[in-house]
C-alpha positions in Angstrom: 18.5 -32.8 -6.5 21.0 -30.0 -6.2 21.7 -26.7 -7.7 24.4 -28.1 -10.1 21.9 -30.8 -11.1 22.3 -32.6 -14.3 21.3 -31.9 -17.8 20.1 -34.6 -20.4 22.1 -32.7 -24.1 20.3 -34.3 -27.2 20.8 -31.7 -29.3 21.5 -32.4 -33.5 24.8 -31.6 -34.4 23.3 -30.6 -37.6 22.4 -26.9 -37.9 20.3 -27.4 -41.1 20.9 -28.9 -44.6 21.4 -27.1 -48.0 18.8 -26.9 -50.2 19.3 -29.0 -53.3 22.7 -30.2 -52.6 21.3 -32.1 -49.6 24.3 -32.0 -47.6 24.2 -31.1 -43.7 25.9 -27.9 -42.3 27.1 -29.3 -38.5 27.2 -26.6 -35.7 31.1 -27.5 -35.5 31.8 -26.8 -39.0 30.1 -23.5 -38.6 31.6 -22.4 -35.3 34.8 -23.1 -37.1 34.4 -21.1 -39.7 33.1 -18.2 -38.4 36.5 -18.8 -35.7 38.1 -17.1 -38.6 35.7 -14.6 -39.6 35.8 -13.2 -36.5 39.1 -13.1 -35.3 40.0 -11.7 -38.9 37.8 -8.6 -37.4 39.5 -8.2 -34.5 43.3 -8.4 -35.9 42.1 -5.9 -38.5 41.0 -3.5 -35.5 44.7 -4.4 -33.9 46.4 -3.9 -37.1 44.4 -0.5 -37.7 44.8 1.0 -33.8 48.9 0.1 -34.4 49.1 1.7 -37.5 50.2 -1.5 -39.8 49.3 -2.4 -43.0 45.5 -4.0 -42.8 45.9 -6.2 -45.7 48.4 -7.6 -43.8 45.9 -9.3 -42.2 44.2 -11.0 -45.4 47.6 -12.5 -45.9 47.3 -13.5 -42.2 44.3 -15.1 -42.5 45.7 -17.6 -45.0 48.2 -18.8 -43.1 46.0 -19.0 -40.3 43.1 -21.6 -41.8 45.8 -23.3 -43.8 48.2 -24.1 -40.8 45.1 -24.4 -38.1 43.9 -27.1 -40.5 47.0 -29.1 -41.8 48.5 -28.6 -38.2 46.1 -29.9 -36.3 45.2 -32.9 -39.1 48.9 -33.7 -38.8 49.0 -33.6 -34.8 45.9 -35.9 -34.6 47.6 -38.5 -37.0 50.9 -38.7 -35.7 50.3 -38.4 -31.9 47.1 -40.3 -31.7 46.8 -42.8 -34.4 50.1 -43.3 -36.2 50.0 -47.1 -37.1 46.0 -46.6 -38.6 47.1 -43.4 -41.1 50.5 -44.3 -42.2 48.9 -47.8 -43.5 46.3 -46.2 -45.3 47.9 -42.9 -45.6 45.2 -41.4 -48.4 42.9 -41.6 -44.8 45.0 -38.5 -43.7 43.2 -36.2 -46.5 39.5 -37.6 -44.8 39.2 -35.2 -42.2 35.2 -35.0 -42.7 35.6 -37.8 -40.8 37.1 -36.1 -37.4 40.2 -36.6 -36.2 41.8 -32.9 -35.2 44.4 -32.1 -32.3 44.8 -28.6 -31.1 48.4 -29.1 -30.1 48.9 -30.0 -33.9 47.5 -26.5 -34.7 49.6 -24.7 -32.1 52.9 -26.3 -34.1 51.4 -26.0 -37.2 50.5 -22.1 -36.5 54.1 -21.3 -34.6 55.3 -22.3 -37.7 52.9 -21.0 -40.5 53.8 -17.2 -38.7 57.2 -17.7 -38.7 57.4 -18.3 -42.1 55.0 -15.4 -42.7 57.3 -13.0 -41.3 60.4 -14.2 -42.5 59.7 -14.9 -45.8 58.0 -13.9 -49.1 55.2 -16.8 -50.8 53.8 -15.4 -53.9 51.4 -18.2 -56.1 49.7 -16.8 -59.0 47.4 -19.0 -60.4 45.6 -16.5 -62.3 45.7 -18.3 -66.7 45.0 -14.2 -67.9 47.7 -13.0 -66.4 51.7 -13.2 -67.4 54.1 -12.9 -63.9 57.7 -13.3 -64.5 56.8 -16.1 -61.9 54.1 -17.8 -60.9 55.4 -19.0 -57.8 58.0 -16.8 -55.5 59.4 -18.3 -52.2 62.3 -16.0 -50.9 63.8 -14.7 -47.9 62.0 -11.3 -47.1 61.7 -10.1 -43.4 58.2 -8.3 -43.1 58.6 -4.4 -42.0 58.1 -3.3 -38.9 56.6 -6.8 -38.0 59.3 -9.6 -35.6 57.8 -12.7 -35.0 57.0 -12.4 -31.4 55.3 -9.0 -32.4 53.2 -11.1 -34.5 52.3 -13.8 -32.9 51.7 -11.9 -29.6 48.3 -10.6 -31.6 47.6 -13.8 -33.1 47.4 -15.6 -29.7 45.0 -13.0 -28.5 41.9 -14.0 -31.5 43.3 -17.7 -31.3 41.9 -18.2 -27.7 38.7 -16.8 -29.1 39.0 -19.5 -31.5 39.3 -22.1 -28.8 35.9 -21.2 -27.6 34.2 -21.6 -30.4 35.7 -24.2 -31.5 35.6 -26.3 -28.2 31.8 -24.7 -28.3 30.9 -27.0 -31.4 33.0 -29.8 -29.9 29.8 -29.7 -27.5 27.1 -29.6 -30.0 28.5 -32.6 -31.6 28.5 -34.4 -28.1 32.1 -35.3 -28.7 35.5 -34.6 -26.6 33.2 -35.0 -23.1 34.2 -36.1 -19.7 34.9 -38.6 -17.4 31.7 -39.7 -15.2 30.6 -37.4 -12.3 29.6 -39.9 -9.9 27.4 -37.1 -8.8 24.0 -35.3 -9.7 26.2 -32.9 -11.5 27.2 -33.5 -15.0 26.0 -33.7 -18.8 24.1 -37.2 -19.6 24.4 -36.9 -23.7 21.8 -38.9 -25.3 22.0 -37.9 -29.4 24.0 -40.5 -30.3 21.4 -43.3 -28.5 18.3 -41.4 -30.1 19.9 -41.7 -33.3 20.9 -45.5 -33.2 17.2 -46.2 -32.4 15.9 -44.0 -35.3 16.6 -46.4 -38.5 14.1 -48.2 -40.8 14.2 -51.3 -39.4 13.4 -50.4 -35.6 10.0 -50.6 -34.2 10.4 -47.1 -31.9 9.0 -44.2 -33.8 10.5 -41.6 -31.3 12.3 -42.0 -27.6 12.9 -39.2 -25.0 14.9 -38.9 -22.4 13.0 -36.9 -19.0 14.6 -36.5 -15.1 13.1 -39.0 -12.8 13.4 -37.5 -9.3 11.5 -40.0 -7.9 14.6 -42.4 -7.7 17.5 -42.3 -5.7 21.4 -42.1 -7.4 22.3 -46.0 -7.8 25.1 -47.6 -6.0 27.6 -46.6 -8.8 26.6 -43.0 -8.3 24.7 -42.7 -11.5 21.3 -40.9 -11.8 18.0 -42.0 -12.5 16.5 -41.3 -15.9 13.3 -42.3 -18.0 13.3 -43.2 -21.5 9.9 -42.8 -23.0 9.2 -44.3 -25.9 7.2 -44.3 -28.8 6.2 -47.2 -31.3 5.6 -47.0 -34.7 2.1 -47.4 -35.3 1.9 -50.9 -37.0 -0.9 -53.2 -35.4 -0.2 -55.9 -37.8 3.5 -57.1 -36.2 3.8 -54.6 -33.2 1.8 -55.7 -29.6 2.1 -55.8 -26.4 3.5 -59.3 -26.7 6.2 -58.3 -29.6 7.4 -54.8 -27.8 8.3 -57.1 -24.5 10.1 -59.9 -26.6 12.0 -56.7 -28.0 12.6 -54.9 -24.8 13.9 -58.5 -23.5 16.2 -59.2 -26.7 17.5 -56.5 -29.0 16.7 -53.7 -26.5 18.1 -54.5 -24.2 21.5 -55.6 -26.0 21.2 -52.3 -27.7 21.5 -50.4 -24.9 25.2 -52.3 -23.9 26.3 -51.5 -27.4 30.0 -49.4 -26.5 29.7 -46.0 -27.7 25.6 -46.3 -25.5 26.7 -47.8 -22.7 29.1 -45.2 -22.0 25.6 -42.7 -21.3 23.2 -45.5 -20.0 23.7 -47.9 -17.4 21.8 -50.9 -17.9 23.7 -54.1 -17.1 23.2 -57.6 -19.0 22.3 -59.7 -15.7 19.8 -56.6 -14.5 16.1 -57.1 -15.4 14.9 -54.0 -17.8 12.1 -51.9 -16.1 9.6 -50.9 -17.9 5.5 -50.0 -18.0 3.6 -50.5 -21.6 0.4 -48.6 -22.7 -1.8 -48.6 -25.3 -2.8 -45.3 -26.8 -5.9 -44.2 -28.2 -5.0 -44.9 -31.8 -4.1 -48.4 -31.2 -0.4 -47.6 -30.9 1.7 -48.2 -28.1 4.0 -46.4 -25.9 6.5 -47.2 -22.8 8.5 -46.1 -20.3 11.7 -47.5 -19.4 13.9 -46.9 -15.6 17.1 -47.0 -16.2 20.1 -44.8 -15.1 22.1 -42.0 -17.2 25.8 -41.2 -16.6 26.3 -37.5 -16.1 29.5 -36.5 -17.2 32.2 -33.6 -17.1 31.2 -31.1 -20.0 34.7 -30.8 -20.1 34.0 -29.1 -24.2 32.5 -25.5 -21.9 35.3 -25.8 -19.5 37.7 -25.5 -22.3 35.4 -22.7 -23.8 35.0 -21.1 -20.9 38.9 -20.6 -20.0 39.7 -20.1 -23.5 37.3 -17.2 -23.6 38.5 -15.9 -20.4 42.4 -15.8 -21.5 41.0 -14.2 -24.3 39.5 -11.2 -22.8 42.8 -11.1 -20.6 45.2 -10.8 -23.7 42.7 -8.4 -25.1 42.6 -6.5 -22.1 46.5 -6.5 -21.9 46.9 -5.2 -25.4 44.6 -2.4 -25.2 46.8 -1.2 -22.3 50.4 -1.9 -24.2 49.1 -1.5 -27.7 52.7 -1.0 -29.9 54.5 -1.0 -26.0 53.6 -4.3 -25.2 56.5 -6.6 -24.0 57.4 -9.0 -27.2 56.2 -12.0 -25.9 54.3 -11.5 -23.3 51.3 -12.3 -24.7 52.5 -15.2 -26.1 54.1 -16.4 -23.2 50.8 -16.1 -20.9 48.8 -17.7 -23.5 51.1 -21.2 -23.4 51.4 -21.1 -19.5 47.3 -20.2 -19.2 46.1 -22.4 -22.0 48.1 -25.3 -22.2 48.8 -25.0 -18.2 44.6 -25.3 -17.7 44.7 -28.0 -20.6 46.6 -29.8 -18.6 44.0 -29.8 -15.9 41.5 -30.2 -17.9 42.6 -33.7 -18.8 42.2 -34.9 -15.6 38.6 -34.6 -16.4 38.6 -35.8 -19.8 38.1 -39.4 -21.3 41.1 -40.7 -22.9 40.9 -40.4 -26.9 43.1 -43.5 -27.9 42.9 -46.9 -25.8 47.0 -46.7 -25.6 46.6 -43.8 -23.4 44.8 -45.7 -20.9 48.1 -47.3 -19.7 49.7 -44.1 -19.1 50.2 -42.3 -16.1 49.9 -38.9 -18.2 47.6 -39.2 -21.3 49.5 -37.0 -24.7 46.7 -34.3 -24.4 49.2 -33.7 -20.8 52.7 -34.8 -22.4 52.2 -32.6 -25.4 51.5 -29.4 -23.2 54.2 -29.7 -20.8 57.0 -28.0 -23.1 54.2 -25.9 -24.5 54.1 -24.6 -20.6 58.1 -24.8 -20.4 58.7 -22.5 -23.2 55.8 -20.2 -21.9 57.5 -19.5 -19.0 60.9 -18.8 -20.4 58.9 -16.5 -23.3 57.2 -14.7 -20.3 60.4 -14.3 -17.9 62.3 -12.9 -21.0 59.5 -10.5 -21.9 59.5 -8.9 -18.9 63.0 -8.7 -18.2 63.0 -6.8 -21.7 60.4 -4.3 -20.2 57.8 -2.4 -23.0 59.0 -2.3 -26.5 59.8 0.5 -28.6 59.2 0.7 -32.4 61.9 2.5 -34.7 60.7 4.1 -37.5 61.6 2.3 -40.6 
């Protein structure tokens, strides 16, 4: 085995459930929202070393989650699955259900900031009190604060965003790569342990070990051991009704799509396996088989994402209030979306329509992004360090 050998991920998306209520907190939904609560820290330490309002930042924050989510709800509807939403359009609102596309939340944040600094949105909701309006939606440019000004910070705590975000995109064993054909690679088994955990199955528990005793296949796949568990029920499980399974529903299990995508046991190919008969008059097994290590391609998104972060961060301390309008912005479209771009090439297609494309959308969506980073970047630094006015 190599150095960059492969890992076996089986780790539970779920973090831990709430008392009482009974409802699961994910990893993903708690990376996301502690995106925010981070980043709000950070642009209140930007807003305080420039000298601007800090509850600016509160306001900020509102247009942040409320574009981030409705952008990038909208994105994954209209760019990836069109025909299914607008026939069942009250499907849009079920986002618990997945279905989120970060160029939808770059729009929908573009947008949201220019908004914010262009104009004034006041919603009182409050029954006790008695505003002239309840709802103000005017024209009001924000002081001291263009929108290239703004959004140059923003993109800074947005690529820290992408980390964590992209981070729980890994913990739910979702968004992952195209095979290795290699040693190297992520072989994510959650989804298989979970299909064979249900009332109705005889295995009681299955784990997936390394078997470096085998050679890669002729497909370039690695060789993996399940070990399994039976429930302990003498009375309908034996030797005899553990190989009829293994031979039948097993077996067929193991083709289903969304496993065979991680395990690579063909229909015609004879199943492999040893039985034994523990102490307690349950049995166990062991099944050869082959795993299919895959691009993480989640942590190479985090990874660059975090790295462009601490390289607008780093910018910015230089600059501060001088920094190039822009500039920021412009290197985070050409970095992010230029690297996205790459990253694709690694990354399994999300729709089946993209699979007769030469470029899949994640690609055709980020080349303008790229295009109007480089005219944002050429412009900011033909325009040199800004200088604020006071006033």
């Amino acid at each position: 085995m190599s150095i960059l050998s492969y890992i076996i991920w089986n780790t539970d998306p779920e973090f831990f459930t709430i008392p009482l209520l009974d409802r699961p907190v994910r990893y993903y939904g708690l990376l996301f929202a502690l995106a925010f609560l981070v980043t709000q820290q950070i642009m209140f330490y930007i807003y305080r070393k420039e000298g601007k309002p800090e509850r600016d930042v509160e306001t900020l924050t509102i247009y942040m989650v409320i574009a981030t989510i409705l952008g990038a709800r909208l994105g994954h509807v209209l760019f990836y699955e069109p025909d299914k939403y607008l026939s069942n359009p009250i499907d849009i609102l079920k986002i618990w259900e997945g279905g989120l596309a970060s160029h939808g939340a770059a729009f929908g944040i573009l947008f949201a900031l220019w908004v914010y600094v262009n104009y004034k949105i006041i919603i009182n909701l409050n029954p006790f009190s008695k505003p002239k309006k309840r709802f103000v939606f005017e024209k009001q440019k924000r002081l001291n604060q263009n929108y290239l000004q703004v959004v140059d910070r923003i993109v800074i705590v947005v690529a820290l965003a992408g980390c964590m975000i992209r981070t729980g995109n890994f913990m739910n064993s979702e968004i992952y790569g195209v095979p290795t054909e290699s040693e190297y690679g992520v072989i994510f088994t959650h989804d298989i342990e979970r299909t064979f955990d249900t009332y109705s199955s005889p295995v009681k528990s299955i784990v997936f070990e390394k078997d470096n005793s085998r050679e890669l296949n002729n497909q370039r796949y690695v060789p993996v051991k399940l070990k399994i568990d039976f429930k302990n029920q003498p009375e309908i499980i034996n030797e005899e009704s553990i190989e009829f399974y293994f031979n039948g529903k097993f077996k067929e299990t193991l083709n289903y799509s969304y496993i065979s995508e991680h395990i690579y046991q063909p229909r015609d190919q004879a199943l492999d396996y040893q039985i034994s008969k523990n102490a307690d008059g349950s049995f166990s097994a062991t099944v050869n088989t082959y795993g299919i290590p895959r691009h993480p391609t989640q942590l190479y998104e985090a990874g660059t994402s975090l790295a462009i972060f601490f390289l607008l961060l780093a910018l910015w301390m230089k600059y501060k209030n001088e920094t190039p309008p822009g500039l920021l912005l412009g290197l985070f479209l050409i970095l992010l979306f230029g690297l996205r771009f790459v990253h694709e090439l690694f990354k399994e297609n999300q729709v089946s329509f993209e699979d007769e494309m030469t470029y899949n959308m994640g690609q055709i969506l980020s080349i303008p992004l790229i295009i109007a980073g480089i005219i944002i970047l050429f412009r900011a630094l033909s325009k040199g360090r800004h200088k604020e006015t006071a006033g």
